[in-house]
Structure formats: C-alpha cells, structure tokens
SEVEXZA-145638 format. One record per residue: x negated, y, z of N, C-alpha, C, O in turn. Coordinates in steps of 0.1 Angstrom, whole numbers, plus 5000, padded with zeros to 4 digits. Layout:
BEGIN
XYZXYZXYZXYZ;...
END
This chain:
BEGIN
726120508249724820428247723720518251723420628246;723120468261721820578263720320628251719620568243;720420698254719320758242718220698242717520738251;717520588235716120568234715120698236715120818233;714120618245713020728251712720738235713120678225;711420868238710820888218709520858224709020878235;709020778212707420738209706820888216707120998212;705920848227704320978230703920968213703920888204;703421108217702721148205701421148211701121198222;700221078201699021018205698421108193698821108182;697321168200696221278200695321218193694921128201;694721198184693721128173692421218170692321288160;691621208177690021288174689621248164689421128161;689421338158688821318143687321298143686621398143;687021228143685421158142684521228134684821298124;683521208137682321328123682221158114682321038117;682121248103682021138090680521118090679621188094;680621008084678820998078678221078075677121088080;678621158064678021238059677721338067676521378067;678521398075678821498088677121448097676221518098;677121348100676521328107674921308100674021358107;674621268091673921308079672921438079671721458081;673921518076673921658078673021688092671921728093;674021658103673321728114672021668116671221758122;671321538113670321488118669221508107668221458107;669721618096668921718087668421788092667221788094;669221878095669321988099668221958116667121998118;668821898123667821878135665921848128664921908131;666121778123664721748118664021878111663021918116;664421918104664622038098663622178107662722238104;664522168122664122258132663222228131662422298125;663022078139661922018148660322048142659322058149;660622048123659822018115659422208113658622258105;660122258122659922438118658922468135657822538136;659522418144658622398158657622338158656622398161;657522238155656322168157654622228155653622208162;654722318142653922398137653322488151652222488157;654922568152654722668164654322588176653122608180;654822528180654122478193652922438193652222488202;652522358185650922298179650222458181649722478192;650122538173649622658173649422718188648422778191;650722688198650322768207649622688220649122738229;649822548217648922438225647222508221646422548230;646922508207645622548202645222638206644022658208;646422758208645522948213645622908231645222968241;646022838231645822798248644622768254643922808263;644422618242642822528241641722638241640722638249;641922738229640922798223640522918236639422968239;641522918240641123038252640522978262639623038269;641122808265640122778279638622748276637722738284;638722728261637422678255636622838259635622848267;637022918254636223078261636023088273634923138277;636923058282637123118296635822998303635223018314;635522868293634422788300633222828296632222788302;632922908284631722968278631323138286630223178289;632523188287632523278298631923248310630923318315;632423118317631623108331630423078330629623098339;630023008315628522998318627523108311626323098311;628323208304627723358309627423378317626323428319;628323348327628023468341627023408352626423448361;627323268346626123188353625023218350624323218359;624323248334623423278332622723358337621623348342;623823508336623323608346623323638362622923728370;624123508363623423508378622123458382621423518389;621923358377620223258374619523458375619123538384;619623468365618223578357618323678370617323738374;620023708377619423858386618623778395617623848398;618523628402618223578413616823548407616223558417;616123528400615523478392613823568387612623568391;614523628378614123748367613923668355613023708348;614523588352614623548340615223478339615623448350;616123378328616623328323616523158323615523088320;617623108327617022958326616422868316617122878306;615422788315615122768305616422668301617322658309;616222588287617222538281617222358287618322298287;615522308291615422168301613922218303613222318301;613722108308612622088315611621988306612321908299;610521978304609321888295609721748292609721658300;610021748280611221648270609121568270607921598267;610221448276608321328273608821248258608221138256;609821278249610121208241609421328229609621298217;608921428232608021518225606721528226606021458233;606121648218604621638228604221648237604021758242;603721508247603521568262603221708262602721758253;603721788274603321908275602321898289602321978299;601621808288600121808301600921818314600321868323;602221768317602921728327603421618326603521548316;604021578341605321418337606121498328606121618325;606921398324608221448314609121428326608921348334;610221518325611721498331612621538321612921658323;612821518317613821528303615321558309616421508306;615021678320615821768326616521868319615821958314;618321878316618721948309618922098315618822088327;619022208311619322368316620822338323621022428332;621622278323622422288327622822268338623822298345;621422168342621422098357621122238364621822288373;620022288359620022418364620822518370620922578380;621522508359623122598365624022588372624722688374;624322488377625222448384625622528394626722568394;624422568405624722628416625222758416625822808425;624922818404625222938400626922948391627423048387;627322838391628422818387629522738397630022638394;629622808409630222718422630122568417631322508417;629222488414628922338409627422328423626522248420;627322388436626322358443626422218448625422148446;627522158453627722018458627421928446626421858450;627621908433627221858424625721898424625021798423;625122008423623622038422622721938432621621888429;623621918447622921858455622421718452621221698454;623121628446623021488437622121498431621521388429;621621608426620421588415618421568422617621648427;618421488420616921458425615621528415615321468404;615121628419614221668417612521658412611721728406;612621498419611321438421611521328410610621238409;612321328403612421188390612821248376613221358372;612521118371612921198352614521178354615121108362;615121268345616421288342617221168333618321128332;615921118325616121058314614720968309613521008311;615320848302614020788309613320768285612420688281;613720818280613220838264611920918264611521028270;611220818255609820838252609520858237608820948233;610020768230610020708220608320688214607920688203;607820678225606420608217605720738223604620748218;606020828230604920918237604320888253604920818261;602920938254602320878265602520958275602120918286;602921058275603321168288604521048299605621008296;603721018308604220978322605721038322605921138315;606820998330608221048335607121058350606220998355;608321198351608021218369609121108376610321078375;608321068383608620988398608720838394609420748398;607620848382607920698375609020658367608920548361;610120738363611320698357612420778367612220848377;613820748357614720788365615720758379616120648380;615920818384616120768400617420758401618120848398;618020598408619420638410620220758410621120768403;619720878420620420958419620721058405621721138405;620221038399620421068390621021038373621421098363;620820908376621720798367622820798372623720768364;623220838384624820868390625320978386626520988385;624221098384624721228381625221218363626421228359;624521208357624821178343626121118341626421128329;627321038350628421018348629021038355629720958360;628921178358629721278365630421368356629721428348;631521388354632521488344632621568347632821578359;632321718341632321868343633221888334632921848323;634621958337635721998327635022138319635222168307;634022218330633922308327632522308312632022388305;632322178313631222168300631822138288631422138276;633222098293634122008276635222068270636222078276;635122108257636222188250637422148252637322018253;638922178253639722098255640622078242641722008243;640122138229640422138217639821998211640421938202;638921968215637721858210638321708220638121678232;639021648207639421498211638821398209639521288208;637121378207636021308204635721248213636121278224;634821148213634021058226633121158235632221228231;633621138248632721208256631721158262631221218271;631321068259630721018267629620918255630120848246;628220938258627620818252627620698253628520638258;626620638248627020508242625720418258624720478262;626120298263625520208274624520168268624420108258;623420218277622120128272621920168258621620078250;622020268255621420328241619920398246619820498255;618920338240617720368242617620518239617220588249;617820588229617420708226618720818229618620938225;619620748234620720878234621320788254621320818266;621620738249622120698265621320668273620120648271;622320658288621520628303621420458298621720398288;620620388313619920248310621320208315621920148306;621920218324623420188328624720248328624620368330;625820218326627120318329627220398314626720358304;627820528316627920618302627620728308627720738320;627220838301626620928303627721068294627621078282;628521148303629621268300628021378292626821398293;629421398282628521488269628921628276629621628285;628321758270628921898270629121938253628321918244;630321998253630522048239629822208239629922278228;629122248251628122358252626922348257626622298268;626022428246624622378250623922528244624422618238;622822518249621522678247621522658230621622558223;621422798228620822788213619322798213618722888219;618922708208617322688205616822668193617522608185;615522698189614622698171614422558176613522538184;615722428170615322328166613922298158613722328147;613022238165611422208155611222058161610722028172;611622008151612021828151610321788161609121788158;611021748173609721638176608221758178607021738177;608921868180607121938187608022008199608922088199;606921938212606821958227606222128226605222168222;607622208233607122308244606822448232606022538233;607522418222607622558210607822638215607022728213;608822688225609222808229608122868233608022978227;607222848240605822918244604922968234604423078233;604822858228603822908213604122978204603323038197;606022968200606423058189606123198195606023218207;605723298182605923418178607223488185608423448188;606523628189608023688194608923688183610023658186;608723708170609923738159610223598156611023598147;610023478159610523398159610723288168610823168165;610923348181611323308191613323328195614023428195;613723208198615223238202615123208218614323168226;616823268220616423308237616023178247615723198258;615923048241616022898247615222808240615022818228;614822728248614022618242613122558255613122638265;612522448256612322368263610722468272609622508268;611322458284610322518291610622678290609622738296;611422748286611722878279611622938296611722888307;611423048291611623138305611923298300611223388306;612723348291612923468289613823588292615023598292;612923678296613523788306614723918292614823938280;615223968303615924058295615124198286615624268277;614024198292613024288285611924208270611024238262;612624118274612024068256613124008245612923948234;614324018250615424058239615624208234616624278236;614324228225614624338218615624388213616024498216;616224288200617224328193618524328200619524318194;618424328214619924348222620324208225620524108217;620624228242621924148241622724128240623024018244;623624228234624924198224624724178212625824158208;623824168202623424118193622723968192622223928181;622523878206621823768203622823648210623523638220;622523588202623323438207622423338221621223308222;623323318229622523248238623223108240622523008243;624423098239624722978238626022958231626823048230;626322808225627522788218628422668224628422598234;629222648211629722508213629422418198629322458187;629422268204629322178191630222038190630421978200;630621998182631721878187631121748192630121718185;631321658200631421588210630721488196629521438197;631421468187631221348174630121438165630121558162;629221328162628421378151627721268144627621168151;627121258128627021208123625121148124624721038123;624721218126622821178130623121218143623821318145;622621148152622221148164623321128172624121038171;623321218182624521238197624821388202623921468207;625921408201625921518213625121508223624621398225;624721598231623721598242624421578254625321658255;624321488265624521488277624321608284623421678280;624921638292625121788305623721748313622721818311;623721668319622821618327621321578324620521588333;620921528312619421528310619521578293620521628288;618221528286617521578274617221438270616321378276;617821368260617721298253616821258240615921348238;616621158230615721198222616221328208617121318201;615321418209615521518198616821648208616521768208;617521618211618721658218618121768230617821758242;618021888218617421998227617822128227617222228231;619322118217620422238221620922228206620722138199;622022388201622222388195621422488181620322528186;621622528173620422578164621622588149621922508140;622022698151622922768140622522788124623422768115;620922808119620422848114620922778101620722838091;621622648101622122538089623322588084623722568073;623922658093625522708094626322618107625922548116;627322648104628122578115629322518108629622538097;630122428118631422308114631122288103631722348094;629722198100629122128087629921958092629721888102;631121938078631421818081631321758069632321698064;630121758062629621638053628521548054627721578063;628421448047627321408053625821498048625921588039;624621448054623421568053622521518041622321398038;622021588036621621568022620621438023620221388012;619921348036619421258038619921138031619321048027;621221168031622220988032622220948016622820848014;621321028001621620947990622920967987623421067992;623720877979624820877974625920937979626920987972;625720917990627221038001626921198004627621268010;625821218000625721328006626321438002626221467990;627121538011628121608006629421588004630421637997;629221508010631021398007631621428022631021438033;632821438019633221488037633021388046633021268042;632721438061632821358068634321378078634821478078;634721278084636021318091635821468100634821518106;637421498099637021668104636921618122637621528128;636021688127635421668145634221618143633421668151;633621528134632221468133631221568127631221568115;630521638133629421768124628321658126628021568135;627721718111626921658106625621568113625321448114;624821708120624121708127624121728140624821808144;623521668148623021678162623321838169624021878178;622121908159622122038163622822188156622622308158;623722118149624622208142625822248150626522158154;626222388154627822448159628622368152628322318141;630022378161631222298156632022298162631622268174;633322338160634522308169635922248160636222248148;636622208172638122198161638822288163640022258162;638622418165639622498165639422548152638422508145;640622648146640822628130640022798125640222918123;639122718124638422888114637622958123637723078126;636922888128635322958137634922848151635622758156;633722908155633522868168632822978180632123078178;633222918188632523028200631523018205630922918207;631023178208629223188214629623258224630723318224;628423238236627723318244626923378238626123318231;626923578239626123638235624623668252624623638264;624023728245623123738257623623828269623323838281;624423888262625023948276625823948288625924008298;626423828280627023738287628923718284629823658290;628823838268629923828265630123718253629223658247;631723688250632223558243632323618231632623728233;632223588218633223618207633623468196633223348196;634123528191634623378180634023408170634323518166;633223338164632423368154633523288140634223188141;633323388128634423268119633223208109632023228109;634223118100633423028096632823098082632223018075;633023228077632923218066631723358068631323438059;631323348084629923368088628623298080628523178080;627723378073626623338066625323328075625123398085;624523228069623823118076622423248082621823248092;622223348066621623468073621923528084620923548091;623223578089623223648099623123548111622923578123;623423458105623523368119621923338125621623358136;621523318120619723328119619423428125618723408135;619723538123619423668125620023668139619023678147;621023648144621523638156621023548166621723548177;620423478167619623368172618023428176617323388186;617823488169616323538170616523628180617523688180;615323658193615323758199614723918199615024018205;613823878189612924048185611924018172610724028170;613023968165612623978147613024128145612624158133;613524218151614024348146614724308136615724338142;614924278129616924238123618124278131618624178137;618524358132619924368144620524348133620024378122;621924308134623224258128623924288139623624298151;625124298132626524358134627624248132628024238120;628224158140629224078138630224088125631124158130;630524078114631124078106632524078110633424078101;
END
C-alpha cells in the first residue's frame, strides 16, 4: 500500500497582542512627546536668530544713512496728527527712509515724495503735503518687507481697512515688528528738537542726530527694537507711514507688558493673551525670555526680561551721563 503523503507543516506568525501593540504606541507617543519640545526649541533659536539677522541689517542701514548723510535718520517725517510743525504734514515713517540703504532701492522708487504718507489728522489744522495721500503711496503701504517682520511673531500683520486713525483709506497696510526708539510724549509735534540734551533719545519725529551727540556711547544706547505685531491700545505701526500716536517704540514702561494698562478699571493687570503687549509703544516679542535691540552702533543684543525699567530708561537716553552696563 503506498505511504500517504504527510500534512506540510504550516508556519504560524505570531501576531503582536493588544497589549503588545498598546505598548508600542506608548512608547511612540512617549518619543514624539520628548521631540517635540526639542524641535519647537530649535524652530525658535532659528526664528530668534532671523529676528537678529533683520535688526542687524537695519543697523547697518543706519550706518550707512549717517556715513552718506552725517547724521542719522530721523524716525518720520512731521506727523499732522500732532502739533503742526509750520509745515504740510507727511506722516512719513523712517523706514521709508531706509530702504535704499538696505538694497530695498526699487521699492524706495514707489515712494512719492511730493504727498502725505498717511492721510490722519485727528482734528489738527497742519495741511498734508500734496493735498493728501497719493496713489503711489497707498500702493507702497501694502507692500510686504520680510525684512521688517519677526518670524517668531504669529500676529496680524497687517492693519485694519479704512481705519481712520491706524489704517490706509483702502486695501491693508503691512506692519513692522521693528521700529526707532523714541521719548513717547502723547500728541506733542516735533519733541525731539525741543527736548533737552539729557533727555533726548536717539529718534523722534523730525530727529536728526549725529554720532557726536551720543555721549553716553554707542554701545550703550538703544536705537531701535522690536514690538509685537498685536497690541491692546492702539496698532502696531505700519513700515511705510506714521499713523495716529504711532511714533516708535519707547522702553521706559518696560517691555513684553501683557496685561491690560492701568486705564481699563476693573481688568487692569489681568493678563492679556501672550503676543498682545499692552501698549502701542511698549517692546515685545514671542520669543521666550527677552527681546531684541539695535544698539547705536549698530550692534544686536537680546535684552532679557527681568531687565529693569531704570536701566532701560537709562539706555534710551543719549547724554543724560548715566552709562549702564547691560546686565
């Protein structure tokens, strides 16, 4: 009788059990939840550096203006939403200024010379030059400069349409998260002239100051910063003109103030969401634990937060004789 063939022996993979499987998708999350930190972190020292490397170039823009120049750009041009200053108003920002000096000349050419930048008054009788603002220049204001915008700062860039006192009459108007530091003095035209040398900072409207009247050093004085895009009174300032009040940034309150401002009554001091600083003209950034300046020399540093409101004062001034030392 012939031999029956024998049953194949069949190979049986042993499957991951539930629990097995359980486990690994622990364990995976686990990682993911140990990376994520790290990577976040190094997206941020990436941000934080381009955020320098754009306060850098408009150092060096600065000092290119001043060798070509002999002085310094001012921070805009005669804000008519202040005290007339016995001219039209053009409510021309410093930055328009810079441009050319920061390979931005093709952009510089757009800009019309002969018109207001911005067309805010708010109830002052100083004339805009060229009658108002001139297409060309309502086209310029929504124009995007990467090199004006933090890339840490996930805020509205742009103002608000037909906002009388912060926006253009049409379209939207691109903010800068960097602006001059200036002695904020609410609503008075053309301070920089009239302040006192010891209480003079390197910018302000109409400003023209040379390197021989920063006494206390320009590695000791702040010439410009950053502020976030969102704020709780007012607007970020547009790149392109001078808005109402919106006439730089002004340290002296402190900086990444995210409460509301002792004005608001019952909230005041209550947080505000973190990116929204308080004020208009208050420093601020989202990077974690300081923000960055242009010093007058045209070097960067990271200022931290737990920087007091004195020295910061002190660093803003140009020849109060106070020198400070960065902490």
């Amino acid at each position: 009788m012939p031999t029956p063939f024998a049953r194949p022996t069949v190979l049986r993979r042993r499957a991951f059990t539930l629990i097995e499987l359980l486990v690994v998708i622990a364990i995976i999350a686990i990682l993911i939840g140990l990376l994520l930190p790290a990577v976040q972190k190094v997206r941020e020292a990436a941000a934080r550096m381009k955020c320098s490397n754009n306060l850098k170039q408009l150092g060096l823009a600065l000092h290119n203006y001043e060798s070509s120049n002999g002085f310094f750009p001012t921070a805009g041009k005669n804000y008519a939403w202040a005290s007339p200053p016995g001219s039209p108003g053009y409510n021309l920002s410093g930055l328009v200024i810079l441009l050319p000096y920061m390979e931005q000349s093709a952009l510089f050419a757009q800009y019309d010379d002969k018109s207001a930048s911005h067309s805010c008054q708010n109830g002052q009788t100083g004339p805009l030059a060229g009658g108002g603002v001139s297409a060309a220049n309502l086209a310029l204001c929504q124009q995007k400069v990467g090199t004006f915008l933090c890339p840490s700062d996930n805020g509205t860039p742009t103002t608000k349409s037909g906002d009388t006192f912060y926006g253009p009459s049409a379209g939207v108007a691109y903010k800068s998260n960097y602006d001059f530091i200036v002695n904020n003095v609410y609503n008075t035209g053309n301070y920089w002239a009239t302040a006192t040398a010891s209480a003079r900072y390197m910018f302000g409207e109409n400003s023209k100051a040379r390197v021989a009247d920063i006494t206390d050093g320009t590695s000791n004085t702040l010439a410009m910063g950053e502020g976030t895009l969102d704020v709780f009174d007012g607007s970020r300032a547009a790149w392109a003109y001078r808005s109402w009040v919106m006439d730089g940034i002004d340290p002296t309150n402190g900086m990444n103030i995210y409460v509301y401002p002792s004005w608001t009554g019952a909230t005041a001091g209550k947080p505000l969401p973190r990116g929204q600083s308080s004020e208009y003209n208050n420093p601020g950034s989202l990077h974690t634990g300081g923000v960055n300046f242009v010093f007058a020399d045209g070097s960067v540093a990271f200022l931290r937060d737990s920087i007091d409101v004195v020295t910061l004062t002190n660093l803003s001034k140009i020849s109060d004789g106070l020198v400070v030392t960065i902490p």
